[in-house]
N, C-alpha and C positions, 0 to 999 in steps of 0.2 A: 642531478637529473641526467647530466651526460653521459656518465658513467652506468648509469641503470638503464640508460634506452631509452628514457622516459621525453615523450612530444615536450616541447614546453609549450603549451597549452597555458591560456589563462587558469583553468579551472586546476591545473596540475602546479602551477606557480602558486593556486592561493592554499591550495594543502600544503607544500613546503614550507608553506609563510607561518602558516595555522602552526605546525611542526617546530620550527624552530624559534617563533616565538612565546609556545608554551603557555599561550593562556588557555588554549581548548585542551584543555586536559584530559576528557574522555578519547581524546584522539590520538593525544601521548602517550597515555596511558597501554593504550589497545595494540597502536605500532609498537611499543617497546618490546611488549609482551611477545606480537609476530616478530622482529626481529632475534629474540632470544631462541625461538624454535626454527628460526633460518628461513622466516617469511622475505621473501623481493617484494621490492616495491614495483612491481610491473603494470604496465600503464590498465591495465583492467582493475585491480587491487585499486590503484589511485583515485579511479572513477568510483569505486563502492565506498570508499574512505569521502570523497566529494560526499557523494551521496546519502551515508549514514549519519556525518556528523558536519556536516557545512550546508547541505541544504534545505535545512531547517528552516532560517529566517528566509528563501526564498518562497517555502511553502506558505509560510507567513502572511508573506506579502501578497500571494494570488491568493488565498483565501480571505482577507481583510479588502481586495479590492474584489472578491466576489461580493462580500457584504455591502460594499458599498453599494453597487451595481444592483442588487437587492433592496438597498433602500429605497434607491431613485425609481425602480419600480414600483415600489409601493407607496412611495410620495405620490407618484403621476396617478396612479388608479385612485387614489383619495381625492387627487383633484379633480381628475374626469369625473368622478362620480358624484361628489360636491355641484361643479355644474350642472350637470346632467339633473340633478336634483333639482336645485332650482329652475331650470327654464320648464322641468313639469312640474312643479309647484305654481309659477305663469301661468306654463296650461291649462290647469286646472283652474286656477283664478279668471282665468279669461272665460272656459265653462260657466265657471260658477255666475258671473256675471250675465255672459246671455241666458241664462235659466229661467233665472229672476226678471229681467229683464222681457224677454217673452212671453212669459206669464202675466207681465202687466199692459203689454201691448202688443197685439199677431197679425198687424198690418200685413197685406202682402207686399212692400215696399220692406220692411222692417224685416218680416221672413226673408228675402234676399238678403238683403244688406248681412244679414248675421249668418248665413249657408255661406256669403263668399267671407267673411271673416273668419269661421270656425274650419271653411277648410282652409285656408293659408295656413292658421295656427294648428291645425291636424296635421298638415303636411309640413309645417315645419319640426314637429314635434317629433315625427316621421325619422327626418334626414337627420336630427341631431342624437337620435335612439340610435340609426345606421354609421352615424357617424363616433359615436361608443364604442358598439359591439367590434367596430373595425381598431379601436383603439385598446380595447380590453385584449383582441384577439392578439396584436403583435406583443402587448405585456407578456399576455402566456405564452407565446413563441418567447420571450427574451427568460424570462424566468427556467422554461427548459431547458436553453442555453448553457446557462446560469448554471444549474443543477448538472451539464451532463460536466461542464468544467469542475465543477467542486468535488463529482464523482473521481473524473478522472485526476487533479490532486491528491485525493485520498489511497488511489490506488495507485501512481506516482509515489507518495509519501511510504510506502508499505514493501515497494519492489525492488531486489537487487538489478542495478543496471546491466552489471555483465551475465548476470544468471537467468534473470527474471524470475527467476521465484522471492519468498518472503523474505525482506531484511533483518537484520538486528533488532531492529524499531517492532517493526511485527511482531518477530518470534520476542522480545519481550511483552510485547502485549498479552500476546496468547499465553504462554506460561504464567502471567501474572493473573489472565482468568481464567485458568483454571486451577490454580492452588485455591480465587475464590471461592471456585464451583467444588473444590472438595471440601473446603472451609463449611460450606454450606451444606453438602450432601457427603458426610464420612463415609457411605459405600461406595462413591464413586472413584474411580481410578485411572489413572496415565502413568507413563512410561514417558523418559526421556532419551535418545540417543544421541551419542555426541560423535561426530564424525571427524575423520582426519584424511585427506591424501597423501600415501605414502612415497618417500621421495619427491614431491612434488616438486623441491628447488635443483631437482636434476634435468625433470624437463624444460627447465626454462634454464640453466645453464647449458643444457647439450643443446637442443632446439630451439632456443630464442622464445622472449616474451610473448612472441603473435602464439607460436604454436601453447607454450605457458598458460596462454588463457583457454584452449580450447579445453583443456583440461577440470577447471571449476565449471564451465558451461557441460561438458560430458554426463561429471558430476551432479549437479541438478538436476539435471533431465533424467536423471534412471532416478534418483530419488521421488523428484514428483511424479513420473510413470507409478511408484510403487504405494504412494499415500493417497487414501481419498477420503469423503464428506468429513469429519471435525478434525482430522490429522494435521497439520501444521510443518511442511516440510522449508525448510531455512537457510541463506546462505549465513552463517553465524562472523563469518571473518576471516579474508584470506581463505586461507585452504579449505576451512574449516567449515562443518555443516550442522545440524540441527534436526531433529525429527522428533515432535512432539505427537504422542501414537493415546488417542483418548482411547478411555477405557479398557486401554490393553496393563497387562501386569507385564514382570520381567520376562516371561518364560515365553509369550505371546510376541514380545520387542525383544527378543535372544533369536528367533526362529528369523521374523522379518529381518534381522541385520543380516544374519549369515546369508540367507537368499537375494539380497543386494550385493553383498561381498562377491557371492559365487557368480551373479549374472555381471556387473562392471568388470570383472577377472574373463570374465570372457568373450568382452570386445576388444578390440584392434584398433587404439587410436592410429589416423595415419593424417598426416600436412595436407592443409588444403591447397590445391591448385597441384599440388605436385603429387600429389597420390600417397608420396615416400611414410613406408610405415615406421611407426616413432616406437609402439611397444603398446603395452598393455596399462593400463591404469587400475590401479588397487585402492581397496580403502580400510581402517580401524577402525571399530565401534565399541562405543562404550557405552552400556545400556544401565540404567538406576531405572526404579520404580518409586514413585513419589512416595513420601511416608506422611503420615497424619504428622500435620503442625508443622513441617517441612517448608524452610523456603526458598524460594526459586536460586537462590546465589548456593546454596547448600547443596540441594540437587545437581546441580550441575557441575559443582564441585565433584560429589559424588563419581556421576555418569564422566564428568572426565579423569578422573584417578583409574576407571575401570579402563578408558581411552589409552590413558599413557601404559597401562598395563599390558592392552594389544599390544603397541610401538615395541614394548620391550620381549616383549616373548615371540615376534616376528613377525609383524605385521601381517594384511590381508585375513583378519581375524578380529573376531567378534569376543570380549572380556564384560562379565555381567557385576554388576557390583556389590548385590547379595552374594554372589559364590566368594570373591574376594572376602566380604566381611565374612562370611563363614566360615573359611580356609583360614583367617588370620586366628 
């Protein structure tokens, strides 16, 4: 960790732990992979690695103790309303008795006596309604609560930490529904793109980690400036991005990549607090177009053979993976 920059941090101490003791394996698996393409462990990286595959059981946990928090709401309204039942169930028995009752005798002694009886128990009847609706009302205050928490885990559960756009968790979500939705509707169609930044372990070797990260955060932001309503733009891991383009084919997601490529080519990352310009940031795309019966590990296979195909013919360029299988 000293060696890499990296805070020691609890949360960076228990990904090392996670790493080297090799039971989370989706985590080993994934680090190995970036370190063979010359991914740092830089303290933004560490935080998305927290986040993709270790905070799972805390989402867990705040969603099981929303439920519970849910129960006791709705225990309590069962019981208020249980009472509430009965003392008008009372009420009405207490009616029912003077009805009867004065129909068989309409003293005006007896008239009194049962006006101040029926109004106590009207007005009690009264305060225990108001004293309800005051108790139903903070249920639905705690309940909304409740809901805006469990919203915002889910949207928690979904977001890259150092990006804020889609995580891994997401963009598998979303690719896994929509292969259903073409499962379901064979003329429906998407495109997949697989992104890369180029040289990225330069800038975090010349510039340091802080400035390293501005770089994936850059990265995001012109992707999601560029996707909108069912599109699914992703930080996939480490450097690496994601852009799920519904209903577009290859030649529709070839156009989009290059006009990304050409607008991130032509900003000027520069350090913050110091102005100092650092360079230009570029990116690879590798575009598949899903195929009937296609699945999601296959596609992306695909879209990244067309990836590593930019890398190799020089980056800051866009390789489609129909032209690849055609040309072979």
């Amino acid at each position: 960790m000293r060696q890499q920059g990296i805070p020691p941090t609890p949360r960076n101490f228990e990904v090392f732990y996670e790493l080297f003791d090799g039971g989370n394996r989706p985590l080993v698996s994934h680090v190995r992979q970036c370190e063979a393409n010359g991914q740092l462990l830089t303290a933004g990286y560490i935080d998305a690695l927290h986040r993709d595959y270790i905070d799972r059981g805390e989402d867990s946990a705040r969603v099981a103790a929303g439920a519970d928090d849910l129960a006791d709401v709705a225990q309590g309204i069962v019981e208020q309303v249980t009472r509430d039942g009965n003392a008008i169930r009372a009420y009405g028995g207490t009616l029912d008795h003077w009805r009867t009752h004065l129909n068989a005798s309409s003293g005006t002694e007896e008239l009194l006596r049962a006006v101040t009886m029926l109004t106590a128990e009207t007005e009690g009847a009264s305060a225990r309604n108001r004293v309800l609706e005051a108790q139903l009302s903070a249920s639905v205050g705690r309940i909304a609560r409740l809901k805006e928490d469990l919203l915002q885990v889910r949207q928690e559960a979904a977001t890259d930490a150092l990006t804020g756009i889609a995580n891994r968790r997401a963009f598998d979500s979303k690719l896994l529904r929509a292969i259903r939705d073409a499962v379901a509707d064979p003329s429906s169609r998407f495109a997949l793109l697989m992104i890369d930044v180029d040289h990225f372990k330069r800038f975090n070797d010349e510039h340091g980690h802080k400035t390293g990260d501005q770089v994936p955060r850059r990265v995001a932001r012109m992707l999601a400036d560029n996707v909108k309503g069912r599109d699914t733009a992703a930080r996939f891991g480490g450097e690496e991005f994601a852009i799920l383009l519904a209903g577009a084919d290859h030649a529709v997601a070839r156009t989009l990549a290059w006009q990304m490529c050409e607008r991130l080519a032509a900003q000027v990352l520069m350090k913050r607090g110091t102005g100092e310009t650092v360079g230009r940031v570029t990116i690879s795309i590798g575009v598949a177009e899903h195929r009937a019966g296609e699945s999601g590990a296959d596609l992306i296979e695909r879209a990244n053979a067309a990836l590593y195909e930019a890398k190799r013919t020089g980056r800051n360029r866009v390789c489609v993976a129909e032209a690849i299988t055609a040309a072979a």
